[in-house]
C-alpha positions as CSV (number, residue, x, y, z in Angstrom):
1,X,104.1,-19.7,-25.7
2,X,101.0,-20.0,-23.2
3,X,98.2,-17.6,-24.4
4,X,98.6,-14.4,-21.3
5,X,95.1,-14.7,-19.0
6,X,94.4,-18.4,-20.0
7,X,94.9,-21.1,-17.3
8,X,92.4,-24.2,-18.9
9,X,95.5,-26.1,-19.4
10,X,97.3,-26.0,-16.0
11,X,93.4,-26.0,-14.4
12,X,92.4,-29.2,-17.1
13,X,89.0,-27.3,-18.4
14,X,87.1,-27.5,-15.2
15,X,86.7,-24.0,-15.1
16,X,87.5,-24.2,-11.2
17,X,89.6,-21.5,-11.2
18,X,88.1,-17.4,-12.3
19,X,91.3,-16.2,-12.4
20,X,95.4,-17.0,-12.6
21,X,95.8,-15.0,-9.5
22,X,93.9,-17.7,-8.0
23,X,95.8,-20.6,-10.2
24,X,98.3,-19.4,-8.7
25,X,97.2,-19.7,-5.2
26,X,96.5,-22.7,-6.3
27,X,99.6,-23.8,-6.5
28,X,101.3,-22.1,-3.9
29,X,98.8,-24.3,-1.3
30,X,100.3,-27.3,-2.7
31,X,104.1,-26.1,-2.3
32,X,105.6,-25.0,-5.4
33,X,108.0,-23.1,-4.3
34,X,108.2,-20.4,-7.9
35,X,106.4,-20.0,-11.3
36,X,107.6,-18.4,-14.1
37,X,106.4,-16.4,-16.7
38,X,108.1,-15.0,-19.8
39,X,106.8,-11.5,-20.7
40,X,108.1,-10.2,-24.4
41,X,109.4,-6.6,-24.1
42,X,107.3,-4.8,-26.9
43,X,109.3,-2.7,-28.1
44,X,113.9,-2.6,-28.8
45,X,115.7,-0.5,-30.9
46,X,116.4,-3.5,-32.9
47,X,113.4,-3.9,-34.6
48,X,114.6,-1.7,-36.9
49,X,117.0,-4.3,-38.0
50,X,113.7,-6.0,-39.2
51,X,114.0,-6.9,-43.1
52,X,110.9,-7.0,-44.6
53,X,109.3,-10.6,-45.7
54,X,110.5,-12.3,-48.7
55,X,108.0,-12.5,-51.4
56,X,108.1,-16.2,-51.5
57,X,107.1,-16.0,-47.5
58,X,108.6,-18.5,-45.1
59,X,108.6,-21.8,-45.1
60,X,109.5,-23.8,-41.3
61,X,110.8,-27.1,-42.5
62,X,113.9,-25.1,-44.2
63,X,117.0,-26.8,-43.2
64,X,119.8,-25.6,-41.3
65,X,121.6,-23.6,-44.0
66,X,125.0,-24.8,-42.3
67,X,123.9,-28.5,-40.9
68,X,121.2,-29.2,-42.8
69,X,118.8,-29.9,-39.4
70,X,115.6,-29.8,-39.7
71,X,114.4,-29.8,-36.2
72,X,114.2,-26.6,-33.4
73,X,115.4,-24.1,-36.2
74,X,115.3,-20.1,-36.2
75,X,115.1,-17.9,-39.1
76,X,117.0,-14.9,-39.2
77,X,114.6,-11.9,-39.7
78,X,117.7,-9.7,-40.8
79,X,118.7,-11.7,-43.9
80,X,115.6,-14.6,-43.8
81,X,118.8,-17.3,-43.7
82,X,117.5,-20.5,-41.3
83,X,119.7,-22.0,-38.7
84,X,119.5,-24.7,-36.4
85,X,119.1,-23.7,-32.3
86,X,122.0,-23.9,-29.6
87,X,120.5,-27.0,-28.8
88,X,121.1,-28.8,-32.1
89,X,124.4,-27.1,-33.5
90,X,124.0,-23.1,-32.8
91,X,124.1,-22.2,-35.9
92,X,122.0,-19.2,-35.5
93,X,123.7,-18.0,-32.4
94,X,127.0,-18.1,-34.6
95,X,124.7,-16.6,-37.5
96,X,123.6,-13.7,-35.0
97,X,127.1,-12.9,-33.6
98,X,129.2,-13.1,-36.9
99,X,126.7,-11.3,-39.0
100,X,125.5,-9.0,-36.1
101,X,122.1,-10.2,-36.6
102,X,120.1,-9.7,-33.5
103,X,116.2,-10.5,-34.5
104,X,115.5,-13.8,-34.9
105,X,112.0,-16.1,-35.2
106,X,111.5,-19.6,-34.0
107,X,110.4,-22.1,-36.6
108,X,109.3,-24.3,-33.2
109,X,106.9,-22.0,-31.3
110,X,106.8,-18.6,-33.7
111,X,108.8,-16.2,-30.3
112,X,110.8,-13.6,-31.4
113,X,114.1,-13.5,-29.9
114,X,116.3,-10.6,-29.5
115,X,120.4,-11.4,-29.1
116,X,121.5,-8.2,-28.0
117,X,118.3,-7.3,-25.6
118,X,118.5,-11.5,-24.4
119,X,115.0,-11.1,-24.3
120,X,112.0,-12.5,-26.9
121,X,109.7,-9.6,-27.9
122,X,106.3,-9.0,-29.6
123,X,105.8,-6.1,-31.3
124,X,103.3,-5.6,-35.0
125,X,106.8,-5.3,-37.1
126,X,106.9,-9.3,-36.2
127,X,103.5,-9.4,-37.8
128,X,104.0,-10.7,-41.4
129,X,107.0,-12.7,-40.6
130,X,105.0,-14.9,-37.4
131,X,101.5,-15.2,-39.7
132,X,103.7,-16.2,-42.5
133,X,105.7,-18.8,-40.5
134,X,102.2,-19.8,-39.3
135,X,100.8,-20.3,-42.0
136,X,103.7,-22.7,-43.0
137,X,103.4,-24.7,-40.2
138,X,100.1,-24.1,-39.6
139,X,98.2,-24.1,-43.3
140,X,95.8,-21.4,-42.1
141,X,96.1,-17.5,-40.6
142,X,96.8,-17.2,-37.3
C-alpha cells in the first residue's frame, strides 16, 4: 500500500509536485482518464472477531496449510491458520467462508482485509498482528 500524502514515487523524487492534488492534475493534462485509491474503512464490527497474537508471533513464509504455497499468502487473524490467496489456490477465501472467518492479514503487503465488509481496513486492533508480520518479513519494527 502507497503511504497516504506521499507522491515521490509516481513524481520520481524531483520534488516538482507540492501536493497530490496537483499530481493529479498532473496526470489528468496528460489524459488518464481515472486514478484510484484504496482507502481502509477504520473501523467494522468485525474486529471483534480479532484473536489476539500468538505468543510465538507470526511468521510470513508459513506455507499454505492446505497447499503448502509459499507465495501471496494470508493469515487468518481469527484462528492465526495461513492460506494461500484466490490467486494461487483460495484457500483462505474457502478458510474465511467455511470457518466464518472474516479478518484476514496479507503476508505480501501487511492490508487487512475484511470478507464480509469486502473492504481492507486499518484500525490499532491490527496493531500487533501487522508489526509482528513486519517484523518477520521485515527483521526490524515497523
Amino acid at each position: 500500500m502507497a503511504e497516504q500524502g506521499s507522491s515521490k514515487g509516481a513524481e520520481g523524487g524531483s520534488g516538482q509536485f507540492s501536493s497530490n492534488k496537483d499530481l493529479l492534475k498532473h496526470y489528468e493534462d496528460q489524459g488518464v482518464q481515472a486514478m484510484y485509491a484504496v482507502e481502509p474503512l477504520r473501523y467494522c464490527d468485525h474486529l471483534k472477531e480479532v484473536s489476539p497474537l500468538p505468543e510465538c508471533g507470526l511468521n510470513v513464509d508459513d506455507p499454505c496449510t492446505e497447499c503448502n504455497a509459499t507465495g501471496e499468502n494470508w493469515v487468518c487473524l481469527v484462528c492465526y491458520q495461513v492460506f494461500c490467496s484466490r490467486y494461487v489456490n483460495g484457500h483462505m477465501v474457502k478458510h474465511g467462508e467455511d470457518a466464518d472467518h472474516p479478518m484476514v492479514l496479507s503476508y505480501a503487503d501487511l492490508s487487512v482485509w475484511c470478507y464480509k465488509c469486502e473492504n481492507y481496513l486499518d484500525n490499532t486492533v491490527l496493531g500487533p498482528a501487522k508489526s509482528s508480520a513486519h517484523r518477520s518479513k521485515f527483521g526490524q519494527e515497523i
